[in-house]
Structures are given as C-alpha cells and as structure tokens.
C-alpha positions in Angstrom: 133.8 13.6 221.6 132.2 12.5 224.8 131.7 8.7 225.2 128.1 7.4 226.0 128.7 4.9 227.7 126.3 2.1 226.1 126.8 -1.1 226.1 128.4 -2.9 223.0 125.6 -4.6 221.8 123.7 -1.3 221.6 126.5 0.7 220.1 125.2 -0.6 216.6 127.2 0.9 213.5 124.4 2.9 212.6 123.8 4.4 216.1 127.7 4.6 216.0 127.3 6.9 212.7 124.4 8.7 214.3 126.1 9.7 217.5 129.1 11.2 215.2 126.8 12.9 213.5 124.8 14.2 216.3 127.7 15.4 218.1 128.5 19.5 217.2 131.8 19.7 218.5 133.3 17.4 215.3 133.0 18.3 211.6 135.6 16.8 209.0 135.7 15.4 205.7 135.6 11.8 204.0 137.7 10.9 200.9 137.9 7.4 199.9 139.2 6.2 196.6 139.4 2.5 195.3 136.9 -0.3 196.8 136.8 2.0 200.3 133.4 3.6 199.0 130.6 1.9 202.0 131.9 4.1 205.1 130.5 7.8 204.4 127.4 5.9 203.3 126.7 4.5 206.3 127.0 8.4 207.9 124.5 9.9 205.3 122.3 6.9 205.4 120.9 7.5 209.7 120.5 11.2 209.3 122.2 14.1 210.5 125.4 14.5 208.2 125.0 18.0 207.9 125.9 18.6 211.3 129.4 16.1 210.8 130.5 15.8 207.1 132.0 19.0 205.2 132.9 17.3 202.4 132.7 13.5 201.0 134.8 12.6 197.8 136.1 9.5 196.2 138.8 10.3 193.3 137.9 6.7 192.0 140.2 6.9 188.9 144.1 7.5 188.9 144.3 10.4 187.3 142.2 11.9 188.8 143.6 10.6 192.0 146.8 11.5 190.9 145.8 14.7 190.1 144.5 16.0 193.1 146.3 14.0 196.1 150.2 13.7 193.5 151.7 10.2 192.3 152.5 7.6 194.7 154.3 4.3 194.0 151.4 1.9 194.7 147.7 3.6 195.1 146.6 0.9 198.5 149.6 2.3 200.6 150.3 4.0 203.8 152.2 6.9 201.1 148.9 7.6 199.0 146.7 7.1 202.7 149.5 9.9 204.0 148.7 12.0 200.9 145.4 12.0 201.3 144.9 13.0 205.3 147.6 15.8 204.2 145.7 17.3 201.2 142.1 17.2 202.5 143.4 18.6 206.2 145.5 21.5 204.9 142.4 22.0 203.1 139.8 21.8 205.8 141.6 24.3 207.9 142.2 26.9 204.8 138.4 27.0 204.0 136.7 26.6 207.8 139.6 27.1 209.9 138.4 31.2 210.5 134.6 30.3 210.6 134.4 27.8 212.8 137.8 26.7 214.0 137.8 28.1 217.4 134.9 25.9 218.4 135.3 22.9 215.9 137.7 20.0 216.0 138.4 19.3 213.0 139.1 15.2 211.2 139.7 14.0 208.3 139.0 10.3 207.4 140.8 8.7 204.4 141.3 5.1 203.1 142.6 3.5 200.4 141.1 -0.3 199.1 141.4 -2.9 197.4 139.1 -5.7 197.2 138.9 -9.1 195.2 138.5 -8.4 191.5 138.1 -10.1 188.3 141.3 -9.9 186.8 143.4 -11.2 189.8 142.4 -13.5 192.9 145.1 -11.2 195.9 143.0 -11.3 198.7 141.6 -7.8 199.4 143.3 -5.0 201.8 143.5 -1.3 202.3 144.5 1.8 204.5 142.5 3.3 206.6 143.5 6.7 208.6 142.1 9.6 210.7 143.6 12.7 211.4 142.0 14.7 213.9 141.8 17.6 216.5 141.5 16.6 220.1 140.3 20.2 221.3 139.7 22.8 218.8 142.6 24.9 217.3 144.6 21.9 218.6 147.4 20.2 216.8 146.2 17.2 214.2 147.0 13.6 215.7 147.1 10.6 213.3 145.8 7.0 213.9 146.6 4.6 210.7 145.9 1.2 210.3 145.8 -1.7 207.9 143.4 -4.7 206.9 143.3 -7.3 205.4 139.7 -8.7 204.0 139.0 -12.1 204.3 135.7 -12.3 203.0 135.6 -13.9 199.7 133.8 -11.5 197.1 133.8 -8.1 196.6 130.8 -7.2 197.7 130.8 -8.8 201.5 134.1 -6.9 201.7 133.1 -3.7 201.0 130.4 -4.5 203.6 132.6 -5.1 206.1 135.8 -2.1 205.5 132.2 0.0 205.6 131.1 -1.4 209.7 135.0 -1.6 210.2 135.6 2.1 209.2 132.4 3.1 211.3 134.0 1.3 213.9 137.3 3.0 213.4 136.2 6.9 213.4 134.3 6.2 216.2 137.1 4.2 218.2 139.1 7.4 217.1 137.0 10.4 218.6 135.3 8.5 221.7 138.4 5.7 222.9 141.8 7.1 221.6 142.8 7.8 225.6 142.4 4.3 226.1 143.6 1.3 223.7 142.2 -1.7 225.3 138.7 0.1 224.7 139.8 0.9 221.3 141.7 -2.5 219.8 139.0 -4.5 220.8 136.0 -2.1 219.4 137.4 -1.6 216.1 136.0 -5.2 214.9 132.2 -4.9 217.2 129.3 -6.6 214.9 132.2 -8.1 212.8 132.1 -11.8 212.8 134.6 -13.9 213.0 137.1 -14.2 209.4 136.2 -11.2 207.9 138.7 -8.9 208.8 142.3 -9.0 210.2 144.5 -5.8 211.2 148.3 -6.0 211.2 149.2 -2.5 211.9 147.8 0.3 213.8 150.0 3.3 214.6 149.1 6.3 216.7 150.8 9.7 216.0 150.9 12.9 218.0 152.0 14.5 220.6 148.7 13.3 222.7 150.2 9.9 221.8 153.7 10.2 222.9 153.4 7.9 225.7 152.2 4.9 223.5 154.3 2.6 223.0 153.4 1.6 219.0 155.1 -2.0 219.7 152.6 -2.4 222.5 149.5 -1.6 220.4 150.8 -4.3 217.6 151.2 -6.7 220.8 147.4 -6.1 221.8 146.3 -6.8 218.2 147.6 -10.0 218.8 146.4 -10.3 222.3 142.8 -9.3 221.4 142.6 -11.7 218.5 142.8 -9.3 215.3 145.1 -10.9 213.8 147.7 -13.6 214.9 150.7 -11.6 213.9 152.7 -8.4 213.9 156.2 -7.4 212.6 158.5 -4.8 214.2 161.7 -3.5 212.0 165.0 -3.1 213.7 163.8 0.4 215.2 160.6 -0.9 216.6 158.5 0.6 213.9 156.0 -2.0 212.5 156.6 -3.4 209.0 153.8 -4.6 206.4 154.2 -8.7 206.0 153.3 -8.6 202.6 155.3 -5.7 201.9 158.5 -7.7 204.0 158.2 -11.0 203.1 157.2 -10.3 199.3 159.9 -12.0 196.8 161.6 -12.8 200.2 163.8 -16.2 200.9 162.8 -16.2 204.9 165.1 -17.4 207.5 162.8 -17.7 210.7 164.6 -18.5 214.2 162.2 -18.9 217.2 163.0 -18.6 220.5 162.1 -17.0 223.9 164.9 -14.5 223.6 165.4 -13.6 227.3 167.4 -12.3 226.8 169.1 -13.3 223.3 172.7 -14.8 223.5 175.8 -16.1 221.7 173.5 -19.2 220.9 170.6 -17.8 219.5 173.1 -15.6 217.0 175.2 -19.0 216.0 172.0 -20.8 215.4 170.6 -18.5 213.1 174.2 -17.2 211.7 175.6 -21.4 211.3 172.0 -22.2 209.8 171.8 -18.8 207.3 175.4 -19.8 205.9 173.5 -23.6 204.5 170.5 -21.7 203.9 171.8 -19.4 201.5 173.7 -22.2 199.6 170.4 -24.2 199.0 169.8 -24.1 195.1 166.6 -22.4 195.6 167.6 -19.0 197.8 171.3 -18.8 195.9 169.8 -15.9 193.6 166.9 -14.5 196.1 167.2 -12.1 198.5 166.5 -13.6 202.5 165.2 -12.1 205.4 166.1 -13.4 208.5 164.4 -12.5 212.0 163.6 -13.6 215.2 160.6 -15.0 216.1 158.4 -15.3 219.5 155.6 -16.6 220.2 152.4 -15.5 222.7 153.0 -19.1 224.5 156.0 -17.8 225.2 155.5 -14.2 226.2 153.1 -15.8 228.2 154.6 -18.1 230.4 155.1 -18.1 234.5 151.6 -16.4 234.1 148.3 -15.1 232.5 149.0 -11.4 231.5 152.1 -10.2 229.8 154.5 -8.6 231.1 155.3 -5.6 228.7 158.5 -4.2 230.2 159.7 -7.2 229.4 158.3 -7.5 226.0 159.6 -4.4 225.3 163.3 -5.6 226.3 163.6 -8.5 224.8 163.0 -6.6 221.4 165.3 -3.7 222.1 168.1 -6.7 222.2 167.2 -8.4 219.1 167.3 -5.1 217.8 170.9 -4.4 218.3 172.1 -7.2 216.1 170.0 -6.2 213.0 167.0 -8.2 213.2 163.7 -7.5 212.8 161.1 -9.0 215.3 158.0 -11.4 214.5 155.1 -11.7 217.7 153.3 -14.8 216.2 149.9 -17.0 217.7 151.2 -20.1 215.5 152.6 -22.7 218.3 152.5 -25.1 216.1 155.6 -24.6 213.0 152.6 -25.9 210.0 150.5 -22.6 211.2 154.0 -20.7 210.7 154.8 -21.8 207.7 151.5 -21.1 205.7 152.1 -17.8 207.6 154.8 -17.0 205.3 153.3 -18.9 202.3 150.8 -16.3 202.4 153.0 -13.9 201.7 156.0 -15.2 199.5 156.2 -18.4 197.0 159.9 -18.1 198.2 162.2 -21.1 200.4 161.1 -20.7 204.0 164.0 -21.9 206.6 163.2 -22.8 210.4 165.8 -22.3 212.8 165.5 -24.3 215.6 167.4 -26.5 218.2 166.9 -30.3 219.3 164.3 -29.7 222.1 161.7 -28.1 219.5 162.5 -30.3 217.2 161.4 -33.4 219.5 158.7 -31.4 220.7 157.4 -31.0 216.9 157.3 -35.1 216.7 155.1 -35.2 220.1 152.0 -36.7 218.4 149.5 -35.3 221.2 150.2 -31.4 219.6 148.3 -32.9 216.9 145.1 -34.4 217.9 143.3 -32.0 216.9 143.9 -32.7 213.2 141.9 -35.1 211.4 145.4 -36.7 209.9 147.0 -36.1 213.4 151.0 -35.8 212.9 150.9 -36.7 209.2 149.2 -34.1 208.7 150.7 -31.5 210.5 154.0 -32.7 208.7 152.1 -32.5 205.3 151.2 -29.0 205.8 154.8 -27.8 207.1 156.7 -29.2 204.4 154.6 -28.8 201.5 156.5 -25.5 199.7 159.8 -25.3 199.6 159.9 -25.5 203.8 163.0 -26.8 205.3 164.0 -26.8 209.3 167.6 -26.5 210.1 168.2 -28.2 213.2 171.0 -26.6 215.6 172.8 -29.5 217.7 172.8 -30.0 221.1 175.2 -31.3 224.0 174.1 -34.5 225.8 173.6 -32.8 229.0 171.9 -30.0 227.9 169.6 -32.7 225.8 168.9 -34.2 229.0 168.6 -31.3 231.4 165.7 -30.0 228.9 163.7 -33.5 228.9 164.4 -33.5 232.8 162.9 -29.8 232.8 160.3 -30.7 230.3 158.5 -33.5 232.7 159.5 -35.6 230.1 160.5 -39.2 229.5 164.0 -39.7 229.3 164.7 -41.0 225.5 167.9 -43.6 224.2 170.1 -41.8 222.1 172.5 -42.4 220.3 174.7 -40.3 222.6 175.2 -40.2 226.3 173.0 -38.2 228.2 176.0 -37.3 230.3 178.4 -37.0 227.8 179.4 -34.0 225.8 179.0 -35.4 222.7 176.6 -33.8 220.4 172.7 -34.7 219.9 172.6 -33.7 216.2 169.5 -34.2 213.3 171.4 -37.1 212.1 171.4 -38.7 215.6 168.5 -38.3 217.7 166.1 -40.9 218.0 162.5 -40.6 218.6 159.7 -42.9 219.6 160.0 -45.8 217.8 156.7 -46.4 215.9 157.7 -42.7 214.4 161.6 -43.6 213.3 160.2 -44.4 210.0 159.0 -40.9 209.2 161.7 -39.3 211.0 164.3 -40.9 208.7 162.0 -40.1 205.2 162.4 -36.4 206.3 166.2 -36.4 207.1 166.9 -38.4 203.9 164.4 -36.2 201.9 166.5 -33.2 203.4 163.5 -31.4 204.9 165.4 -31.8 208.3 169.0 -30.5 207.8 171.4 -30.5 210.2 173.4 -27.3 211.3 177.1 -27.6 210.7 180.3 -25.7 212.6 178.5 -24.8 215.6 180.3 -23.4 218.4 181.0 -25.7 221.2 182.1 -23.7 223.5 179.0 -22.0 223.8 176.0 -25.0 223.9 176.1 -24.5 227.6 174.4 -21.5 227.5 170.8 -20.9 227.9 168.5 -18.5 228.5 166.3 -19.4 231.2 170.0 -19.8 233.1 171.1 -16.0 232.0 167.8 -14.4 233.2 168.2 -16.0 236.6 172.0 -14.3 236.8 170.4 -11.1 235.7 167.5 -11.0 238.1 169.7 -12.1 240.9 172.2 -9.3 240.2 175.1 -11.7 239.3 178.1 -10.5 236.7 178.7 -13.3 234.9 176.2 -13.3 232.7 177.5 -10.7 230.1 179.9 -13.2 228.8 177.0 -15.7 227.5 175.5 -12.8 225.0 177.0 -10.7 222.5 178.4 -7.4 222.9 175.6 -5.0 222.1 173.3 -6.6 224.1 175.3 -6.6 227.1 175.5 -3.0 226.5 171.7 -2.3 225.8 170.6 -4.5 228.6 172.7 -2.4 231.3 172.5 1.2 229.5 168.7 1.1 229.2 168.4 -1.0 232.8 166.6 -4.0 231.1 165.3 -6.8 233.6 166.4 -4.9 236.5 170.6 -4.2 235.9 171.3 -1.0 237.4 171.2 1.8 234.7 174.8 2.5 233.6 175.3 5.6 231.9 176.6 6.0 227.6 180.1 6.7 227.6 180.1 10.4 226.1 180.3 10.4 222.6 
C-alpha cells in the first residue's frame, strides 16, 4: 500500500481506516474474539469496506472458538493469535486465491483480548497480529505484537485496542519497510497511559534483515513501554508470562562486556538468595539487567552493534536479558511486583549501593529518600550487596566526581568495603543501619578476591585498543563469542570445525 504522505495530525484513525479501505490493491479478513471487537468497526463505520474487508468474524465463545480455530492452552496468547492468522489465511487463499489473487495482496488481521471484567481486577491485555502479502501471489509475512491496557474500565479499553489496531494495520501495509516510522505510529491519537506494548516481532523473509532485539530496543527508545525481555536466544519473552510465580534474582550492570565479576556477583548472591525462607520452595529466575542510562552513555543515540553484543555474551552463560527505563531500583522493583507476589533479589555492588543513598536521585518525590526506600522495600524486596576492594571503592568515587567518604577501611588498602562496613553521610547512618539490621541489605558472602580488580570499563579499553590480556578477566564462552563473532572490534577468528 502506497503511503500518502500526510502529516500525523491529519492521518486521523478514521481517515487511517478510510485510506485502507480506499485502497484496491488490499483485501483481507478481520477475526477478533474476546474484548478485541472495536477495530473492524472503525473500517465499516467511514465507508468503503466493500472494497477492503472479505470477511469479519468474532468466535466470541470458546467453543465455538475452539471449534473453528482448535484448543489452545490460554485463549489471550500468541498460540490462539497464531491459530487464528493460520486458519483465516489458508482460508482466504482457498476461496479468492484464483479470482483475484494475481492482483490482490492478501492480509489477514487477528487479535485476541482481554479487558477488565467483573469477576477479576488483572489489568487488561491481548494479541494483536497481521499476516499479509507484500505484492500479490507473494509469500505471507507476520507482524505480532502485545499490549497491555492501562485504562481503567472496560469500555475506555476497548476504545483504545480499537484506534491502536487501526493504527497497527495501517503501520503494517504503509510503514513495515521502515520501523522508526512504524514503532512510533502505532500509538498516534493515543494519549499518554492507555496503552503499553512489550513485544513486537516481524516474520518473513521481507524481514530477515531485522533484527527483532532491535525493534524491542526502539519500543523502549520511543516510549511504549519502559521494558523489554530477550530469552537466552535473543527471542523476546512475555514478562508476565516469565516472571509469573517467579522468585527473581535481578543483577544490573553495564555488561561491556560481562566478566568473572558480574557471574560471581550474581552466582555468590543466588547461593543466599535461594536459602532465604521465602524462595526455598519457588522456582527463581535470574537475569541480567541494563539500563537505557546506560546504553546511553558517552552519547545521545545508541549504539546498536553494541547493544547487540553485549547480549550475545550474557547469552552464553544462560541468562536471559532485561532493557529497562527504571534508573531508579523502587521503579524496578514495582516492575516485577507487577508481575509476581514472589521474593525479588537485587544484585548489586558497593558503588550502586552508595549511589541509591544519594538523596538528590530523590527530589523529585514528595517523601524524598524515605520514600524512595518505602517503595523498594515494601514486598518481600531484598538487595544483596557484592563487596568491594578499598581501591577499587576509591577509584569509583575518584571517577564518579565524587567526595571522597571515611570508611571503615583504607582507601588504599585491599581490605574489603562490605554492606556491614560502609559508611554513608552521617545524618543518613540511622536509616542505613535499620535496613542492614532489618536484613533488606544483605551482604554477599565467599566472593572471589582474586577477581575484584576487574572491571569493565577497564576490559573494553583492552579490547578496543587491541590488547590480549583481557580474555583472562571474563569467562570462557564469552571470550570465545566476543572473538568468533568479532564483537567490539577483535578480529573475527574462525569456529574450530566441529
């Protein structure tokens, strides 16, 4: 479908709808089936869905839905979504394939929702999917994505998924050759709060050169939602599908690349966070976390090479990847509430953990740093704090512009600055010590000491400047990925054949 070319603020949904449905060259089908009923509507309602819509169906009940798409585990899923685009496609093509396929592209638009109800108070979310022809008798490309609702009654959600889906067909046939048209277009004349998307995923061979960890980097980027999560093959994963049920053991870092420290950390601080009484019987997830901030700094635009390679190293230890917007460790932690009423664990090291008692972080909150610490610890929330050499401790301060603090151990020396010994400004000691004696601050035990002097702003610099040394400083597969895949600039070195 050709674009127009108007401006946003007179691409309207309804002149959205009415272009579709002007436009000769595209002809598909709608099937929606829970609370996803407003979209079609809004294509019959300006006029001209003869020329666009074949068929439009909602198999509201689940036997019938059942009976016509097959069973699926859960009916608001990416499996029944998948069912759907499969059943109403094969059918498009068997009844209008011959008549009209040679100069028709053929789409099919599905979702799947579930909005606020009666009988339960989950916040609403569904499925939302298109598959499509880019040129007729061409092969079917998909584009799925998921949403969460945020508006508080039914009603205003259905409103919404309806401009949102409007916004997503069109995004579909006029912008899929360009995503940073597309992201951004997908909430037009949707205010701010009313709808977040964690996942979109482009499928095809026209796609092949999108990179799907990208597009969940842009959602971020673009402000749809403030968080994505990438399994250990780079595919994304559903939070409330990952975390649900979940103990989750959260290390943050900058991960450039990751090294023998940031596996100890999480590894020392996993073996206490298991044997807390409330995880013993659950079933923990632990990942890596990284922040925008921190994909963003040295600059303004992110670098996605990089990005891109930092993940592919977590990767190769086993853990899955979280991009987050939540500088601050509160907005974290009721990111996880949201999804599981299980212990949360925060891995961290000294310097974040003086950086979380920096009262100017806060002033933006009426209750300043209490209540920031109110709202971290208030469910089951615990950070584990990994230890830190005195020189290290006082090369970060040194790097960080700031102060230099008494502790209770040497700068210089290479004794360790631990939870149970670092001080902080003095009008805050009070609250420091309720939280360590309360055990919401816990201090990591048999750390490696032979390996605190690594970090890696210092192993990025050895990289980039070609040196060899570095490989000892991070863990076998990494080493490996980083020089196989020619990550930050190593020369490529080949796979030993199998």
């Amino acid at each position: 479908m050709k674009n127009p070319e108007l401006p946003t603020n007179e691409l309207t949904t309804n002149r959205k709808a009415l272009l579709v449905n002007l436009d000769q060259d595209v002809y598909g089908t709608f099937a929606e089936i829970g609370a996803g009923q407003e979209v079609a509507r809004h294509f019959f309602k300006v006029g001209g869905a003869a020329g666009t819509i074949a068929k439009s169906m909602s198999a509201y009940d689940m036997k019938f839905s059942d009976s016509i798409y097959g069973k699926a585990a859960r009916y608001v899923s990416r499996e029944r979504l998948v069912q759907m685009l499969d059943h109403e496609y094969d059918l498009l093509l068997q009844r209008l394939g011959e008549t009209r396929g040679k100069e028709t592209t053929f789409f099919v638009y599905s979702n799947t929702v579930a909005t606020a109800s009666f009988t339960n108070n989950k916040p609403g979310h569904g499925w939302m999917g298109m598959r499509f022809q880019i040129e007729p008798g061409g092969p079917p490309h998909d584009i799925l994505v998921h949403a969460r609702m945020l508006e508080k009654t039914a009603q205003l959600q259905q409103e919404a998924m309806g401009i949102f889906g409007v916004n997503f067909i069109w995004a579909a046939l006029v912008y899929h050759n360009d995503l940073d048209r597309f992201i951004p277009s997908l909430l037009d004349h949707l205010e701010d709060e009313r709808i977040e998307v964690d996942m979109l995923e482009f499928i095809g061979p026209h796609f092949e050169q999108i990179e799907n960890r990208i597009v969940g980097l842009k959602l971020v980027e673009n402000g749809l939602t403030n968080a994505v999560l990438f399994n250990t093959e780079g595919g994304f994963m559903l939070p409330m599908e990952a975390f649900y049920k979940k103990a989750i053991l959260a290390e943050r870092g900058s991960f450039r690349p990751v090294t023998h420290v940031n596996v100890d950390m999480i590894t020392c601080a996993g073996s206490q966070f298991v044997q807390e009484e409330a995880v013993m019987d659950e079933s923990v997830m632990p990942l890596f976390e990284i922040t925008m901030k921190n994909l963003l700094a040295g600059g303004h635009d992110i670098d996605y090479k990089d990005f891109l390679a930092r993940v592919d190293t977590i990767n190769t230890l086993g853990y899955p990847v979280l991009v987050s917007n939540y500088q601050e460790y509160y907005r974290l932690s009721a990111y996880f509430r949201r999804y599981t009423d299980r212990m949360v664990g925060l891995v961290l090291g000294i310097n974040h953990l003086q950086a979380i008692f920096n009262e100017e972080y806060y002033q933006h909150l009426d209750g300043g740093i209490l209540e920031s610490f109110g709202r971290l610890f208030k469910e089951k929330v615990k950070l584990f704090v990994y230890p830190m050499k005195g020189t290290g401790y006082h090369a970060y301060l040194a790097g960080s512009g700031d102060k230099l603090r008494e502790t209770s151990a040497g700068f210089e020396s290479k004794m360790l600055i631990t939870a149970d010994n670092l001080r902080v400004k003095n009008h805050l000691r009070h609250l420091y010590a309720y939280l360590l004696e309360n055990h919401y601050l816990v201090p990591v035990l048999g750390a490696n000491p032979d390996i605190l002097d690594i970090f890696s702003r210092d192993i990025i610099r050895q990289i980039l400047d070609g040196e060899d040394n570095w490989e000892k400083a991070v863990p076998e597969p990494v080493a490996k990925k980083i020089k196989e895949d020619g990550l930050w600039g190593t020369k490529t070195i080949a796979a030993p054949a199998e």
